[in-house]
PDB file of N, CA, C, O and CB in Angstrom:
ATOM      1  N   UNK A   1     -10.554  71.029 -49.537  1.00  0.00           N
ATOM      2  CA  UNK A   1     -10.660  69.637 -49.154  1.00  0.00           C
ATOM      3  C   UNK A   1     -10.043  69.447 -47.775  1.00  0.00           C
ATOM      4  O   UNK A   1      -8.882  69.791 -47.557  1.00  0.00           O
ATOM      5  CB  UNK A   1      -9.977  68.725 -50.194  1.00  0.00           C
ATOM      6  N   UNK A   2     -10.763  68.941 -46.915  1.00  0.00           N
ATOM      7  CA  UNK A   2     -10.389  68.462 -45.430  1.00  0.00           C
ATOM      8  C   UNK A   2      -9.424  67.347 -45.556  1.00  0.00           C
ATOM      9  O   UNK A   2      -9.585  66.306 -46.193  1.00  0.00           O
ATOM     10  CB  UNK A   2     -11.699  67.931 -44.545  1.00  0.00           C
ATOM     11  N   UNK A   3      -8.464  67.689 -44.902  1.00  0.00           N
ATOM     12  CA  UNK A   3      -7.323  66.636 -44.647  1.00  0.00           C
ATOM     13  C   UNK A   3      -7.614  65.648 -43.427  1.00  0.00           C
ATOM     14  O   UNK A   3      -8.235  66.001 -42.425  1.00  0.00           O
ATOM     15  CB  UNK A   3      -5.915  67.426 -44.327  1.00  0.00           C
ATOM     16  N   UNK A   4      -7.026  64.205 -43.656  1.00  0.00           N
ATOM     17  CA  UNK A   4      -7.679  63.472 -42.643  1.00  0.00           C
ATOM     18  C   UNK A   4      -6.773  63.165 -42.025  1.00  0.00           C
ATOM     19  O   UNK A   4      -5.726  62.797 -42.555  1.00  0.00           O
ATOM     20  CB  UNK A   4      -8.455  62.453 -42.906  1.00  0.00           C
ATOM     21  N   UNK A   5      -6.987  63.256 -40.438  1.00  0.00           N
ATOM     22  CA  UNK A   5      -5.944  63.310 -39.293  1.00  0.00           C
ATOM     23  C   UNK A   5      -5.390  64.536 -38.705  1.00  0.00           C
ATOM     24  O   UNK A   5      -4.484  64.631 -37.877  1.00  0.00           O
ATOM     25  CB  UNK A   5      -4.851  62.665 -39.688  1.00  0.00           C
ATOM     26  N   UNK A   6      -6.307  65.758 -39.450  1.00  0.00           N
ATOM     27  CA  UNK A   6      -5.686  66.729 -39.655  1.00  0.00           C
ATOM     28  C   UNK A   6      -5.221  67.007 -38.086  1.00  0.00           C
ATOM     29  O   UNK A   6      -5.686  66.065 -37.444  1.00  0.00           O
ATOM     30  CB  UNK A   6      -6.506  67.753 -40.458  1.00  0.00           C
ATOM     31  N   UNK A   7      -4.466  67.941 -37.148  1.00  0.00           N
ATOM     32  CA  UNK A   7      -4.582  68.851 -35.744  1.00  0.00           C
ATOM     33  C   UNK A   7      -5.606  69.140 -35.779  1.00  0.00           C
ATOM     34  O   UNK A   7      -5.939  69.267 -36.957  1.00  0.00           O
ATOM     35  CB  UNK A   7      -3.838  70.053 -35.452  1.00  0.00           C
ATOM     36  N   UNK A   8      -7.094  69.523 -34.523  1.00  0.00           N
ATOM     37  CA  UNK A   8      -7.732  70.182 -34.399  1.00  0.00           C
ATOM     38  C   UNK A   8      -8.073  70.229 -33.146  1.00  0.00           C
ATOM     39  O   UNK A   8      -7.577  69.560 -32.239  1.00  0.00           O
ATOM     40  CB  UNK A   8      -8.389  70.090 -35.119  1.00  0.00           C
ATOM     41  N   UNK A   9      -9.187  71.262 -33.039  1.00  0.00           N
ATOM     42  CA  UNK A   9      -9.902  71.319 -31.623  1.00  0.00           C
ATOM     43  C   UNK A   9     -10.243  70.230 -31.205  1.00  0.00           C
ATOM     44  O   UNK A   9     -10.824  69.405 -31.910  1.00  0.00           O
ATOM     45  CB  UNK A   9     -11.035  72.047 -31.509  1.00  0.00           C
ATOM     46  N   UNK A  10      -9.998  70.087 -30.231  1.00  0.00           N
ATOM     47  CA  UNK A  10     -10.460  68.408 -28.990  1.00  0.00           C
ATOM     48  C   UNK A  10      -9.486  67.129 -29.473  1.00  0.00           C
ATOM     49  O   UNK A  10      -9.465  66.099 -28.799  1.00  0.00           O
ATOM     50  CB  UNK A  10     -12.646  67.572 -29.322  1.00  0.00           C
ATOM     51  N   UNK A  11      -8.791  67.254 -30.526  1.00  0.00           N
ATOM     52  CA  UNK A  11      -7.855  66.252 -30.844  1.00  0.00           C
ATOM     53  C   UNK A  11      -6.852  65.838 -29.704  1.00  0.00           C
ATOM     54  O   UNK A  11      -6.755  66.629 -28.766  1.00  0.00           O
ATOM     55  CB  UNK A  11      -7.123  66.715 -32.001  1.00  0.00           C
ATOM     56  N   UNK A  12      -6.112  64.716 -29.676  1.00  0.00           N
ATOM     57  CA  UNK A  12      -5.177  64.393 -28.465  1.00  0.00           C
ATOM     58  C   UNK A  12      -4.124  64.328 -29.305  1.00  0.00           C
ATOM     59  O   UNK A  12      -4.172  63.730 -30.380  1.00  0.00           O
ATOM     60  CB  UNK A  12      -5.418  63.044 -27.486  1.00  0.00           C
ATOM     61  N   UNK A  13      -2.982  65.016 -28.813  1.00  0.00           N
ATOM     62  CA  UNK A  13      -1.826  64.665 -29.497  1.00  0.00           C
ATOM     63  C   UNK A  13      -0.240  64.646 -28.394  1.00  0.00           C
ATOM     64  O   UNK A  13      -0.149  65.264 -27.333  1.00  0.00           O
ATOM     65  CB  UNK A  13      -1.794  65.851 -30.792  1.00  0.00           C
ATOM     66  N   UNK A  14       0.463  64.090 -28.785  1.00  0.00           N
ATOM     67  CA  UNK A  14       1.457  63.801 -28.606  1.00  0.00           C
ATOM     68  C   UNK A  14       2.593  64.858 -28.905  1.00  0.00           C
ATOM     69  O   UNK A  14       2.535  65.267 -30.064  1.00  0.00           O
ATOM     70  CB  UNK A  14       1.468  62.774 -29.147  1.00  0.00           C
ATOM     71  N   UNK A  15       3.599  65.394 -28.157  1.00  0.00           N
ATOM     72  CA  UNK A  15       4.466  65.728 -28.757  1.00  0.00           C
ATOM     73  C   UNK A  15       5.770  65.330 -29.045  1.00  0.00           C
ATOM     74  O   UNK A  15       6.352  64.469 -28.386  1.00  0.00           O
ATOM     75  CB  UNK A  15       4.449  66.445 -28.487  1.00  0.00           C
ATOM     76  N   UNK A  16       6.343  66.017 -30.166  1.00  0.00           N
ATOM     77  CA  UNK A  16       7.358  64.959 -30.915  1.00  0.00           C
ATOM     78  C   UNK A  16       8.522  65.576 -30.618  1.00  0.00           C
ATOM     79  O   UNK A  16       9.570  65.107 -31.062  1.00  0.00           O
ATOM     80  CB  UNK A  16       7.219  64.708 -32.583  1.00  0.00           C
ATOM     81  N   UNK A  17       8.521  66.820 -29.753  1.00  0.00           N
ATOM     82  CA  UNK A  17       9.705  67.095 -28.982  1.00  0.00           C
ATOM     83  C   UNK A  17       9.691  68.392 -27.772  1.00  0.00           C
ATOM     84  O   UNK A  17       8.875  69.313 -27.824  1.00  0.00           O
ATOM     85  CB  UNK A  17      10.773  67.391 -30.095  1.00  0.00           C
ATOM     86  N   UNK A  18      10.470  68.299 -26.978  1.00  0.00           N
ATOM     87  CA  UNK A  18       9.893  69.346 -25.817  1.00  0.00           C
ATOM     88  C   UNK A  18       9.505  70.683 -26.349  1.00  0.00           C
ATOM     89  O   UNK A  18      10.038  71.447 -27.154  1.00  0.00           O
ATOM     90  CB  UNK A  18      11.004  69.659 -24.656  1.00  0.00           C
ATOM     91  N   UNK A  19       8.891  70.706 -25.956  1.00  0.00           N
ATOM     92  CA  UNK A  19       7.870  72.402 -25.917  1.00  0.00           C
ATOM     93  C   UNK A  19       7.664  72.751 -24.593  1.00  0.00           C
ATOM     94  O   UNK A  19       7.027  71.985 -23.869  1.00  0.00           O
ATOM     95  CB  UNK A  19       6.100  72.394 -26.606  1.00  0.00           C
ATOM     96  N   UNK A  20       8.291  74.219 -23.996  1.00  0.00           N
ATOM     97  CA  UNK A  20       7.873  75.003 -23.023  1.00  0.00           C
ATOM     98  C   UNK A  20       8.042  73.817 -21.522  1.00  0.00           C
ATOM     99  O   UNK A  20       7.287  73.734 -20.554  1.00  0.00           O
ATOM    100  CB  UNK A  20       6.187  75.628 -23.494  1.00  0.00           C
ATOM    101  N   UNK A  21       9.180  73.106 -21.789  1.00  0.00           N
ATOM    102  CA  UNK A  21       9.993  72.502 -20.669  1.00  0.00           C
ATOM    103  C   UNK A  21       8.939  71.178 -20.277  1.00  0.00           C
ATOM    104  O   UNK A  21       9.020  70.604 -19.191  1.00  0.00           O
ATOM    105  CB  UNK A  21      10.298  73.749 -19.246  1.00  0.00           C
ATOM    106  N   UNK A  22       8.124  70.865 -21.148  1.00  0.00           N
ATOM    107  CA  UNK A  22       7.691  69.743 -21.584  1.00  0.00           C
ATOM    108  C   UNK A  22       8.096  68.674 -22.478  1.00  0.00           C
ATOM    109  O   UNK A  22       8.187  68.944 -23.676  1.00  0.00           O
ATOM    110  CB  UNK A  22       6.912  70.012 -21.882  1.00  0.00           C
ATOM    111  N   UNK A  23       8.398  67.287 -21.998  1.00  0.00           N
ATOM    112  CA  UNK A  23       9.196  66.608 -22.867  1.00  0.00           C
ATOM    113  C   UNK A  23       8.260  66.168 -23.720  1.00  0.00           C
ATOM    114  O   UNK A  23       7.036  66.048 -23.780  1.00  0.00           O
ATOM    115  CB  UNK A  23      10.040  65.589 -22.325  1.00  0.00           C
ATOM    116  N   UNK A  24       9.932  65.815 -24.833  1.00  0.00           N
ATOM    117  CA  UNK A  24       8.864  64.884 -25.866  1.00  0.00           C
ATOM    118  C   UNK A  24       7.721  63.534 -25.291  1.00  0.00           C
ATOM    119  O   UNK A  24       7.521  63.184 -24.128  1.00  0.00           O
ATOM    120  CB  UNK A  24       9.999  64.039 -26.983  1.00  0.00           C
ATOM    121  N   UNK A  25       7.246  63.105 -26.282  1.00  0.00           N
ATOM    122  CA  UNK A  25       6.052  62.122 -25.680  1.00  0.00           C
ATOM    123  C   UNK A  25       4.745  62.756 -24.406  1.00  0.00           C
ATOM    124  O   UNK A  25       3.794  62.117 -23.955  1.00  0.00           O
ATOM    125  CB  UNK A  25       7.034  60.792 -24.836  1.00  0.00           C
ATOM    126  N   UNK A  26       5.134  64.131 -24.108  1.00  0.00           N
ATOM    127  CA  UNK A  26       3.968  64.258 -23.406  1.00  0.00           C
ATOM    128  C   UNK A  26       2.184  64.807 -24.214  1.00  0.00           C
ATOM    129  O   UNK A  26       1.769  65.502 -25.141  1.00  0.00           O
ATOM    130  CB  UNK A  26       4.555  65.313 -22.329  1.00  0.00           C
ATOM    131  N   UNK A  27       1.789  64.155 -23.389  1.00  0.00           N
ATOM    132  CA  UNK A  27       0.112  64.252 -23.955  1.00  0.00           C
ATOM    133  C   UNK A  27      -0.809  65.168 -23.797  1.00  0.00           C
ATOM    134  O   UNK A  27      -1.055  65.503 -22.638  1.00  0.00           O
ATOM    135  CB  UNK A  27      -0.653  63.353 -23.518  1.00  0.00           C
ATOM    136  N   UNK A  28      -1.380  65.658 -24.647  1.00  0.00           N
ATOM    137  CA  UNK A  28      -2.249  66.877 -24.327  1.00  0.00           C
ATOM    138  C   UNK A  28      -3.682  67.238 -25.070  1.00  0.00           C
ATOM    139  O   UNK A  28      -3.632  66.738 -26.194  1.00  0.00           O
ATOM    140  CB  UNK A  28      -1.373  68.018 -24.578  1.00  0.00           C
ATOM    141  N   UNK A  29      -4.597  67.734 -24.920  1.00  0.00           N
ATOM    142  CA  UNK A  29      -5.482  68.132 -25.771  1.00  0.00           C
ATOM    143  C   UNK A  29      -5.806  69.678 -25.899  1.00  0.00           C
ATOM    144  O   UNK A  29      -5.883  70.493 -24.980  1.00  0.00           O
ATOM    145  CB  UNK A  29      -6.546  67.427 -25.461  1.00  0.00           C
ATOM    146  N   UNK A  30      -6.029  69.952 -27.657  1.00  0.00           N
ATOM    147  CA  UNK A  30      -6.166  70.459 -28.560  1.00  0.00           C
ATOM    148  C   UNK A  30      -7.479  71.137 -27.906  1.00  0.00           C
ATOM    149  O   UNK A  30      -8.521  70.483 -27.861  1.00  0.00           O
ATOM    150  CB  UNK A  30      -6.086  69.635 -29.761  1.00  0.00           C
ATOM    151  N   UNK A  31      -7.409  72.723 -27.295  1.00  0.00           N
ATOM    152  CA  UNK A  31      -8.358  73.362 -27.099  1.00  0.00           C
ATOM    153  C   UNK A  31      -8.742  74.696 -27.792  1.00  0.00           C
ATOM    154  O   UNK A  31      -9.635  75.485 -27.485  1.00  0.00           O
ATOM    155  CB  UNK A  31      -8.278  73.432 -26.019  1.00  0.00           C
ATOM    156  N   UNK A  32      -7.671  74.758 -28.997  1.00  0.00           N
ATOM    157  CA  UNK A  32      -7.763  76.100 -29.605  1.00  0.00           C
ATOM    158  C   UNK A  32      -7.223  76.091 -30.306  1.00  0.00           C
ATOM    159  O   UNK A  32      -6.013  76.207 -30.108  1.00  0.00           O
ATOM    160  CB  UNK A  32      -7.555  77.096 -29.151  1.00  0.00           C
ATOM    161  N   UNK A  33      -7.772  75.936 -31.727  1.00  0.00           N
ATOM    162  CA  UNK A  33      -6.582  76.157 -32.619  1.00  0.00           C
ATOM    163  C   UNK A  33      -6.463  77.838 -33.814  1.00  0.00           C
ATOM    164  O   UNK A  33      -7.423  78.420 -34.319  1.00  0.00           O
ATOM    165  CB  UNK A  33      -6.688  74.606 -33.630  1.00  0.00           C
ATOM    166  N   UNK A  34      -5.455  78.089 -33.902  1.00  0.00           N
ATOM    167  CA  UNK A  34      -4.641  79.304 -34.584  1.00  0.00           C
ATOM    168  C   UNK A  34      -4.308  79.370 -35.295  1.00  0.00           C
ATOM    169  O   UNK A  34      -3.846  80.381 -35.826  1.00  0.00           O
ATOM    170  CB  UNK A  34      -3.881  79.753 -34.381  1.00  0.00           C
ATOM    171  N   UNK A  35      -4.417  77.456 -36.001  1.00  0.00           N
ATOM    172  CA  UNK A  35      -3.572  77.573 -37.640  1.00  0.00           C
ATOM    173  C   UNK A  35      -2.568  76.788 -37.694  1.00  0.00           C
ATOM    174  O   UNK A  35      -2.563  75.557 -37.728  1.00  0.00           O
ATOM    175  CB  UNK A  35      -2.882  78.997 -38.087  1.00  0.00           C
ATOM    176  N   UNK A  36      -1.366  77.806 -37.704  1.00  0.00           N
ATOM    177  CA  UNK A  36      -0.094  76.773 -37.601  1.00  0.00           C
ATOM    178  C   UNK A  36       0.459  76.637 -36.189  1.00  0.00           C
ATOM    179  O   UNK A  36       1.508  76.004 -36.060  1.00  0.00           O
ATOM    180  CB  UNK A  36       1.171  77.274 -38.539  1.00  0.00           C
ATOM    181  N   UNK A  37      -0.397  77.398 -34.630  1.00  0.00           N
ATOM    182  CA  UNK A  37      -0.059  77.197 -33.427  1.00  0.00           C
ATOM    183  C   UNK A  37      -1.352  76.948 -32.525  1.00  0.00           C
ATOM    184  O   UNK A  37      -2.320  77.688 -32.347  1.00  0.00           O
ATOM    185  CB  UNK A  37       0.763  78.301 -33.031  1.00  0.00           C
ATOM    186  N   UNK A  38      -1.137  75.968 -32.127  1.00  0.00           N
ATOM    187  CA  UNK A  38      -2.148  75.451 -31.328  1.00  0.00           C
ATOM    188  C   UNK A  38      -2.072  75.408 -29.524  1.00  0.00           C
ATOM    189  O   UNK A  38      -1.130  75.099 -28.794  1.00  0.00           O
ATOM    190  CB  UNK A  38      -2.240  74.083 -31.897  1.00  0.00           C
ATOM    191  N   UNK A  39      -3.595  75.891 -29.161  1.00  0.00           N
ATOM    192  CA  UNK A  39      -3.208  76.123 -27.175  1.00  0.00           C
ATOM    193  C   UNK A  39      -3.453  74.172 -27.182  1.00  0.00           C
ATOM    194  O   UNK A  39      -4.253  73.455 -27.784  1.00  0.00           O
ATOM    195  CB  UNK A  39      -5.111  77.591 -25.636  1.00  0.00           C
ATOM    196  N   UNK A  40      -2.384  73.891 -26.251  1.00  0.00           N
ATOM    197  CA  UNK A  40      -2.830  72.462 -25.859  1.00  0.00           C
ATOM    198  C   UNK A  40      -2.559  72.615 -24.170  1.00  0.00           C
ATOM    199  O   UNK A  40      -1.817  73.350 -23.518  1.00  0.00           O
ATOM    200  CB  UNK A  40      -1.788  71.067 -26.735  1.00  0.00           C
ATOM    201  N   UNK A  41      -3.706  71.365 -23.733  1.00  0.00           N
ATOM    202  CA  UNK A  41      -4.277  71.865 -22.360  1.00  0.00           C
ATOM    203  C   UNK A  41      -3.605  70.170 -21.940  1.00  0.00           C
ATOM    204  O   UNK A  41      -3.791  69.145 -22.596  1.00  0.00           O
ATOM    205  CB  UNK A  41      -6.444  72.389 -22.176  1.00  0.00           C
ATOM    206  N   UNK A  42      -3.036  70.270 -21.028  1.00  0.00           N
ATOM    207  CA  UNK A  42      -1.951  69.299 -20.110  1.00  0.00           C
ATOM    208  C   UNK A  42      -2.565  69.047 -18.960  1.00  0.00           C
ATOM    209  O   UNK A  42      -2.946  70.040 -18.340  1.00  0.00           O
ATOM    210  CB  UNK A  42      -0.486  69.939 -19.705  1.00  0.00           C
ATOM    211  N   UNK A  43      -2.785  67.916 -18.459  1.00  0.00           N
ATOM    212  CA  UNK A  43      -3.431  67.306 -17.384  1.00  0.00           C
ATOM    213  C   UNK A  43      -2.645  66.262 -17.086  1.00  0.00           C
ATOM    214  O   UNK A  43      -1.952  65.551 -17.813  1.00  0.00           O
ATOM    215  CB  UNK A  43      -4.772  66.919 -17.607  1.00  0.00           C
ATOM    216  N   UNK A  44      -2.888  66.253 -15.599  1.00  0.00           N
ATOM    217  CA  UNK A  44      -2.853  64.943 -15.011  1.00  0.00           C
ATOM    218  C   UNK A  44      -3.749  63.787 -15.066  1.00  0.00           C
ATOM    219  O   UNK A  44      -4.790  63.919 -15.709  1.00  0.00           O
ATOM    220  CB  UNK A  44      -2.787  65.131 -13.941  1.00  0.00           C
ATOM    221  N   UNK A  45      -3.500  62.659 -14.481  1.00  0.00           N
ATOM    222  CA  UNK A  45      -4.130  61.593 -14.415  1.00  0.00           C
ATOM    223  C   UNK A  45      -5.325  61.452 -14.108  1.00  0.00           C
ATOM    224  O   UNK A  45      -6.079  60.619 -14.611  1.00  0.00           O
ATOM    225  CB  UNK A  45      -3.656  60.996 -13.853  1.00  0.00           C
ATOM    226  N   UNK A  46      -5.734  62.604 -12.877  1.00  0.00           N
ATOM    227  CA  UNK A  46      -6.735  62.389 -12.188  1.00  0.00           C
ATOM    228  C   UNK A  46      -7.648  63.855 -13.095  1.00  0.00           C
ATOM    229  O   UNK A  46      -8.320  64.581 -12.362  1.00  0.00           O
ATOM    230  CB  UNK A  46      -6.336  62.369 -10.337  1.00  0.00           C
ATOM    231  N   UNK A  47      -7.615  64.142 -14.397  1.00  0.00           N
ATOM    232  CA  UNK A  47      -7.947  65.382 -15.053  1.00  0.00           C
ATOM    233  C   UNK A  47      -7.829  66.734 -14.554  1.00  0.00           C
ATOM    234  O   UNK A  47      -8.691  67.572 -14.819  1.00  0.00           O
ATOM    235  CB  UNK A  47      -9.077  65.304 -15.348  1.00  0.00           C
ATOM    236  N   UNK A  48      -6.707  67.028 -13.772  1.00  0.00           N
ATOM    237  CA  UNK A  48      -6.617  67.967 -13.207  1.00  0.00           C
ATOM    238  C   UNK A  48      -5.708  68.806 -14.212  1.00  0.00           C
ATOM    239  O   UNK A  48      -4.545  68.508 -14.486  1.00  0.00           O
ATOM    240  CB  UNK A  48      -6.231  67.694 -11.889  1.00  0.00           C
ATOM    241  N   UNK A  49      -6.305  69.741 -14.647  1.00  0.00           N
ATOM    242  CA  UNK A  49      -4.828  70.696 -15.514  1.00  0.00           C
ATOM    243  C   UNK A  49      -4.122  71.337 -14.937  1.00  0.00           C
ATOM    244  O   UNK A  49      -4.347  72.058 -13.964  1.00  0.00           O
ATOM    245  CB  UNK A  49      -5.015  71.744 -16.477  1.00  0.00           C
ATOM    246  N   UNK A  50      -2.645  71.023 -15.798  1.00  0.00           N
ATOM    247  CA  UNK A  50      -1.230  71.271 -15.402  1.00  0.00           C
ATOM    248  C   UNK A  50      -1.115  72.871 -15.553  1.00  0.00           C
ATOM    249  O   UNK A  50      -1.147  73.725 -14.667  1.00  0.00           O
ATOM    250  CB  UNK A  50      -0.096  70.396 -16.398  1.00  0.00           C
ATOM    251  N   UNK A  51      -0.974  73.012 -16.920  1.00  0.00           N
ATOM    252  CA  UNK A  51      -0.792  73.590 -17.917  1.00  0.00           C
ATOM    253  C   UNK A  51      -1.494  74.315 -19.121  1.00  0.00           C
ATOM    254  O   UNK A  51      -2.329  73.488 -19.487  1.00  0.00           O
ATOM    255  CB  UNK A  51      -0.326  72.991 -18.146  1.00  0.00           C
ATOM    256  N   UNK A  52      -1.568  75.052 -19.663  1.00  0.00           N
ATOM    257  CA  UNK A  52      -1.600  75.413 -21.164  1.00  0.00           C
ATOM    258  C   UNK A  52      -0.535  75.853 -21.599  1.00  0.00           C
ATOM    259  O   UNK A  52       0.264  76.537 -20.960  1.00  0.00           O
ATOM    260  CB  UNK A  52      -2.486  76.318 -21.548  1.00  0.00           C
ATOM    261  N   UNK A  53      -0.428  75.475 -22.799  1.00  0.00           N
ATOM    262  CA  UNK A  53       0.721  75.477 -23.757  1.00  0.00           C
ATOM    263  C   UNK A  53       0.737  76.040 -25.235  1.00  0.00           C
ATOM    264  O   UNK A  53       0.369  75.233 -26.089  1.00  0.00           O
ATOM    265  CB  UNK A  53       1.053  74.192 -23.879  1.00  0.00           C
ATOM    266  N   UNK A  54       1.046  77.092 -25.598  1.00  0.00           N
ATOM    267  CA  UNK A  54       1.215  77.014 -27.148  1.00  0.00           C
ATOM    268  C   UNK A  54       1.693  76.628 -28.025  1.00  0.00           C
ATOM    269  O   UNK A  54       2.599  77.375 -28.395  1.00  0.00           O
ATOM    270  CB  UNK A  54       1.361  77.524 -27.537  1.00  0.00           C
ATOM    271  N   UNK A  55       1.554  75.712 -28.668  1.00  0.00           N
ATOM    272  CA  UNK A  55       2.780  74.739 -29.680  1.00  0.00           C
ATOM    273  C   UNK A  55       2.631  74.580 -31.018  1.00  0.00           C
ATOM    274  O   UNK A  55       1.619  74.016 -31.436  1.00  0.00           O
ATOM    275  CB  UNK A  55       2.893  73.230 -29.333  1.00  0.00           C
ATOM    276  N   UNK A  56       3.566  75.027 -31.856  1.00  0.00           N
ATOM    277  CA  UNK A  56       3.324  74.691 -33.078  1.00  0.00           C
ATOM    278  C   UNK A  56       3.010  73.271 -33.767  1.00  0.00           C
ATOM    279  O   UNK A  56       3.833  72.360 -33.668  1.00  0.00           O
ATOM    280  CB  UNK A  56       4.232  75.143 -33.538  1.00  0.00           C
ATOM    281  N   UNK A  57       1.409  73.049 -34.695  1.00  0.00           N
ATOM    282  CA  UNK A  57       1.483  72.008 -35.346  1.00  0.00           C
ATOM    283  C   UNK A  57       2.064  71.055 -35.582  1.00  0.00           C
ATOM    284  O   UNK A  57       1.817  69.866 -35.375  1.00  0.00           O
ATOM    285  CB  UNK A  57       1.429  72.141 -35.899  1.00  0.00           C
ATOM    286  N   UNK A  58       3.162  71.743 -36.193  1.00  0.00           N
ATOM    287  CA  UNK A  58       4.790  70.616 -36.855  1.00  0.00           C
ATOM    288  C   UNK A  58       5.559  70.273 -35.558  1.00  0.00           C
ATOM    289  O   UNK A  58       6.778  70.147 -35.438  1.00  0.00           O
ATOM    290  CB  UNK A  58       6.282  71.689 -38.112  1.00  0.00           C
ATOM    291  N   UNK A  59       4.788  70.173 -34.797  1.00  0.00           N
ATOM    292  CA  UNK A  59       5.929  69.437 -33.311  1.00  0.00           C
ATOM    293  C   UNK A  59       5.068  68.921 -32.454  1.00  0.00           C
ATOM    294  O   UNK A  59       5.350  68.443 -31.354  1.00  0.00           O
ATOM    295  CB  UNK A  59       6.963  70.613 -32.219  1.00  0.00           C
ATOM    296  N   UNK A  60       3.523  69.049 -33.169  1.00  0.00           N
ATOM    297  CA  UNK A  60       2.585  67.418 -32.337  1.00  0.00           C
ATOM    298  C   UNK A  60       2.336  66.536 -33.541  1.00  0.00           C
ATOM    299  O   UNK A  60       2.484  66.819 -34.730  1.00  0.00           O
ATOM    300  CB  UNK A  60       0.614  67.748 -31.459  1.00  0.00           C
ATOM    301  N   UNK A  61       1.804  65.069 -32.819  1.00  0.00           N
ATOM    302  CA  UNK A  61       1.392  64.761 -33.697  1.00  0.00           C
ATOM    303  C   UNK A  61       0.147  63.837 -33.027  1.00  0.00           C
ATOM    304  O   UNK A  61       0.227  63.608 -31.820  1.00  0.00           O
ATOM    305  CB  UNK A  61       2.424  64.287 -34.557  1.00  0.00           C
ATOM    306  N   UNK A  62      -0.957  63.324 -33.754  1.00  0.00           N
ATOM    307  CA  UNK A  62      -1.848  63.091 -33.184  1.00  0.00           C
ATOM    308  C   UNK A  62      -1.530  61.648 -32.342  1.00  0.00           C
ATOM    309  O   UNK A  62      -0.605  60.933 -32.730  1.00  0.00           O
ATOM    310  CB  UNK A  62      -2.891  63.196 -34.110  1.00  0.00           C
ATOM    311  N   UNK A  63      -2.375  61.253 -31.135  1.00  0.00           N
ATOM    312  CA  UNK A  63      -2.243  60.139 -30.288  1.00  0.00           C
ATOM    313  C   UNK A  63      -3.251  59.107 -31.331  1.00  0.00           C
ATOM    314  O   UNK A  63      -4.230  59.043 -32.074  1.00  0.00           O
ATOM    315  CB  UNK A  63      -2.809  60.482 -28.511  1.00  0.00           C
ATOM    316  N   UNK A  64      -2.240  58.471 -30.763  1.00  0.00           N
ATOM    317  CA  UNK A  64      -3.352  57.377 -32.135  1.00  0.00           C
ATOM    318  C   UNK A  64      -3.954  56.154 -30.527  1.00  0.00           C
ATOM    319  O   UNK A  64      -4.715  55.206 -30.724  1.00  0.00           O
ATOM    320  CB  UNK A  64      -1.655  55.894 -34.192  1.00  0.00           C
TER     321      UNK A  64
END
């Protein structure tokens, strides 16, 4: 059974505390997921990417 809200690919999420010298509250999208670690892809304003990041599940949570 599919969980709803689950993390996934193309999802936007939030994180709920720094990861990889990224603070909490920063925003990212869900370009790969691994399970319980997900690549999230970090951009700027103007869609320019920062970053990729690997972060565990249990420390995003989705942007509502």
């Amino acid at each position: 059974m599919a969980v709803a809200n689950a993390i996934s690919e193309h999802a936007v999420v939030r994180f709920r505390e720094a990861i990889h010298g990224w603070p909490a509250g920063t925003i990212g999208a869900v370009v790969s997921d691994y399970g319980e670690v997900v690549l999230v892809e970090i951009a700027n304003e103007a869609g320019e990417t920062l970053e990729f990041v690997q972060a565990p599940v249990a420390q995003l949570e989705l942007k509502r």
